[in-house]
C-alpha positions in Angstrom: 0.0 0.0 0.0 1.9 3.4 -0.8 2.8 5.5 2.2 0.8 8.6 2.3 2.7 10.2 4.8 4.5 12.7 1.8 0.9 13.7 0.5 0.2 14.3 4.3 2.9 16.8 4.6 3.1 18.3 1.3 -1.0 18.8 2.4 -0.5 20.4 5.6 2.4 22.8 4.5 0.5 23.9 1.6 -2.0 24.7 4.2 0.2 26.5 6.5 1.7 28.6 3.6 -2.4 29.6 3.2 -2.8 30.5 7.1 0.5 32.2 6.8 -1.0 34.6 3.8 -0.9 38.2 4.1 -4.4 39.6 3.2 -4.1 42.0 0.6 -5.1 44.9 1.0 -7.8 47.2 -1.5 -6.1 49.8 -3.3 -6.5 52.2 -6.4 -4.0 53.3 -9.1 -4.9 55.8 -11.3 -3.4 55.8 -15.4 -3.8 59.6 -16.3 -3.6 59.0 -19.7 -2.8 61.8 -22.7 -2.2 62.0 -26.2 0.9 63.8 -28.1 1.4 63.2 -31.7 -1.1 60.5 -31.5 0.7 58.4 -29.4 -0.7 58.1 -25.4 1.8 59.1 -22.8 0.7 58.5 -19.1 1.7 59.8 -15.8 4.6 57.7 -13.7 7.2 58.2 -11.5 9.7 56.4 -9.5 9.6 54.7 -6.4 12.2 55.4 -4.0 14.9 53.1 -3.0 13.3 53.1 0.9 9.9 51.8 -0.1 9.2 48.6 0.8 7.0 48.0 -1.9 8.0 47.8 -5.5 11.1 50.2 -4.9 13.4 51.7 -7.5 10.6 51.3 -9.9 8.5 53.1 -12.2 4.4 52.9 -11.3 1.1 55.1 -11.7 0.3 57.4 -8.9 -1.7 55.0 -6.0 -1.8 53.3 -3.0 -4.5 51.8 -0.2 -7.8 52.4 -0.1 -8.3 54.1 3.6 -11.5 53.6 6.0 -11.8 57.5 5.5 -12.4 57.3 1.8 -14.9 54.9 2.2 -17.0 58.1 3.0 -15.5 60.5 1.2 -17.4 63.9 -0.3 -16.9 63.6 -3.7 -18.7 66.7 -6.2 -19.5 63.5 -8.7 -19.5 60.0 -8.4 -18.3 56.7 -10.4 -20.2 56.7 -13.9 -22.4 53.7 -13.9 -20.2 51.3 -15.9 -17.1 52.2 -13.8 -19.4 51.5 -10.6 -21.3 48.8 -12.3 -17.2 46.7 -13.1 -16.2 47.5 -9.7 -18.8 46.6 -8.0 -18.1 42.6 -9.4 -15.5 42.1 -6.7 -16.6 45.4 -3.8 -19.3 46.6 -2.3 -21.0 50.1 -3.0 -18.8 51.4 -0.3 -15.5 50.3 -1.2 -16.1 50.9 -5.0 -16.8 54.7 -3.6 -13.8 54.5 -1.8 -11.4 52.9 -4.5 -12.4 55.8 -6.6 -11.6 58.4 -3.8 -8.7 56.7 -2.9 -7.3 57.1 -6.7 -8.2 60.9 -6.8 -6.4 61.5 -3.4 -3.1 59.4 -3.9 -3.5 61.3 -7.3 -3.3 64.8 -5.6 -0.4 63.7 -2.9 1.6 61.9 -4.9 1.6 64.3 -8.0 0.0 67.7 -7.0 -2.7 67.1 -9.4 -6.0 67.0 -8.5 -9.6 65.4 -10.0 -11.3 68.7 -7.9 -12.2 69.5 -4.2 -14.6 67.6 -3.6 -13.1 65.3 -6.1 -14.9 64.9 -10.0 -15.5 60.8 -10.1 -17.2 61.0 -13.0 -14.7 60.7 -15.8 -12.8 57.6 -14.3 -12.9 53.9 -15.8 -11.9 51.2 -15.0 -9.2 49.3 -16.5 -8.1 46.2 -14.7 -7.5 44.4 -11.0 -4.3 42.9 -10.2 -3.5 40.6 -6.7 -0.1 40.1 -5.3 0.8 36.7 -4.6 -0.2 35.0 -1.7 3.9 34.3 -1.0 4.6 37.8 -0.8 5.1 40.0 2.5 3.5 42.8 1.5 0.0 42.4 -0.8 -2.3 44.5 -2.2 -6.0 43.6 -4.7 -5.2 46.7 -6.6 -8.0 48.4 -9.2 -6.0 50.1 -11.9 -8.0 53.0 -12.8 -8.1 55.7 -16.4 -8.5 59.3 -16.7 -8.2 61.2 -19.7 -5.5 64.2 -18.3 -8.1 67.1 -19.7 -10.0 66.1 -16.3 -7.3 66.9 -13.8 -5.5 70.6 -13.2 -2.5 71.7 -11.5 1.1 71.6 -11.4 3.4 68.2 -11.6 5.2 68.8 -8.1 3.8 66.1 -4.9 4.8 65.2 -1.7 8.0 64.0 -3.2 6.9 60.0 -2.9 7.5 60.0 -6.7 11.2 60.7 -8.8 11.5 61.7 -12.0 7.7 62.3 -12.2 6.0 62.8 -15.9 4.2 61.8 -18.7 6.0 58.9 -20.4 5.1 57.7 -24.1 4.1 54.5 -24.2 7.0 52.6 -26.3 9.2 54.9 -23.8 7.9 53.1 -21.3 7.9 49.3 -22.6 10.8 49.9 -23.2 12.8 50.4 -19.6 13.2 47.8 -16.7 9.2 47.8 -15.5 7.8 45.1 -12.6 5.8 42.5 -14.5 3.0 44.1 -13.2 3.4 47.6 -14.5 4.2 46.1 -18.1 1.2 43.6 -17.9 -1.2 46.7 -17.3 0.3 48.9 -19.8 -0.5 46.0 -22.3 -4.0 45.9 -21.1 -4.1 49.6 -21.6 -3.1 49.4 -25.2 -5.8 46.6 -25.9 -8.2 48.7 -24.3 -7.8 52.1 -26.0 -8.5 49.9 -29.3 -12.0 50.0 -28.0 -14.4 52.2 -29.5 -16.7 54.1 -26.4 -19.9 51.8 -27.3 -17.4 48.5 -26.9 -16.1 49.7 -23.4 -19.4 50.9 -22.2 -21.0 47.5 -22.8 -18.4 45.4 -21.4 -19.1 43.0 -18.9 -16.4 41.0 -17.2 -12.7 42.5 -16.4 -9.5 41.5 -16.3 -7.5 40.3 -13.0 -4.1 39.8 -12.8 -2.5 36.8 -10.8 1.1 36.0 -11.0 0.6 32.5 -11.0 -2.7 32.3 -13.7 -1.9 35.3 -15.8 -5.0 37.2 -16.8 -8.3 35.7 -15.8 -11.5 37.6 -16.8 -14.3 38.1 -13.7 
């Protein structure tokens, strides 16, 4: 009869390796996207060297959604197919607050701002992408779009952000990016082959997972 003691073990580790999971935590990222010469060009910067997340890279301003923008004031809220995709995998309060969190990271990280109370209006939704379970630190980030005729100010921030500005799109493909940050940018450029009619009637979205690739929900 075969031993089963190694299916025992490989069982309970795989099921200590679950307990052991960080939860990930909600967050927002927001793609403020532009044109120039026809080609889009969207808003990054650089991670610092002391950040324990993702440093020394290059990412869209965001970060984790916090209990206060759950609540938020906001002068508009999420257009109905923005709300309608989010709400797939949140609940009316956290799709509010993915949306605030987005505009707020947006103003702090960057100095620009979607308005005071924020303008939710003009935001879509892109994609969703969930760290691995093995990592330490783990977020279920929402990546989010805004065209950058709906935000004002000046490029500047709290600082949280290097070499801060609009990069081209091959520009971008082209340098050292986390698989993540390349994996949305090639979501982006499938999705602005949409016409308006084809991304206002879609119905499922894209998630991320390192270890299935993109899964639609």
């Amino acid at each position: 009869m075969p031993d089963a003691a190694p299916e025992s073990a490989a069982a309970e580790s795989a099921a200590a390796a679950r307990a052991r999971a960080v939860r990930a935590r909600h967050a927002a990222s927001l793609l403020v996207l532009r044109f120039h010469a026809g080609e889009p060009e969207m808003l990054m910067g650089m991670r610092g060297s002391r950040h324990r997340f993702m440093p020394n890279r290059l990412v869209f301003p965001g970060g984790a959604v916090d209990k206060a923008d759950l609540k938020a004031p906001c002068a508009s809220g999420l257009a109905p197919h923005t709300e309608r995709l989010l709400r797939k995998n949140a609940p009316p309060a956290l799709a509010h607050g993915i949306g605030a969190a987005a505009a707020r990271e947006l103003l702090e990280e960057t100095g620009l701002s979607l308005g005071s109370p924020a303008h939710l209006e003009g935001l879509e939704f892109l994609c969703r992408a969930v760290t691995p379970p093995t990592n330490p630190i783990r977020f279920n980030a929402r990546f989010l779009v805004v065209s950058a005729e709906r935000v004002s100010g000046t490029i500047g921030g709290d600082g949280e952000l290097d070499n801060l500005r609009y990069y081209p799109m091959e520009e971008a493909m082209a340098l050292d990016l986390a698989i993540p940050t390349r994996r949305v940018l090639e979501r982006l450029r499938t999705w602005l082959t949409l016409s308006e009619e084809e991304r206002l009637a879609q119905t499922q979205t894209a998630v991320l997972k390192r270890d299935r690739g993109w899964v639609m929900e």
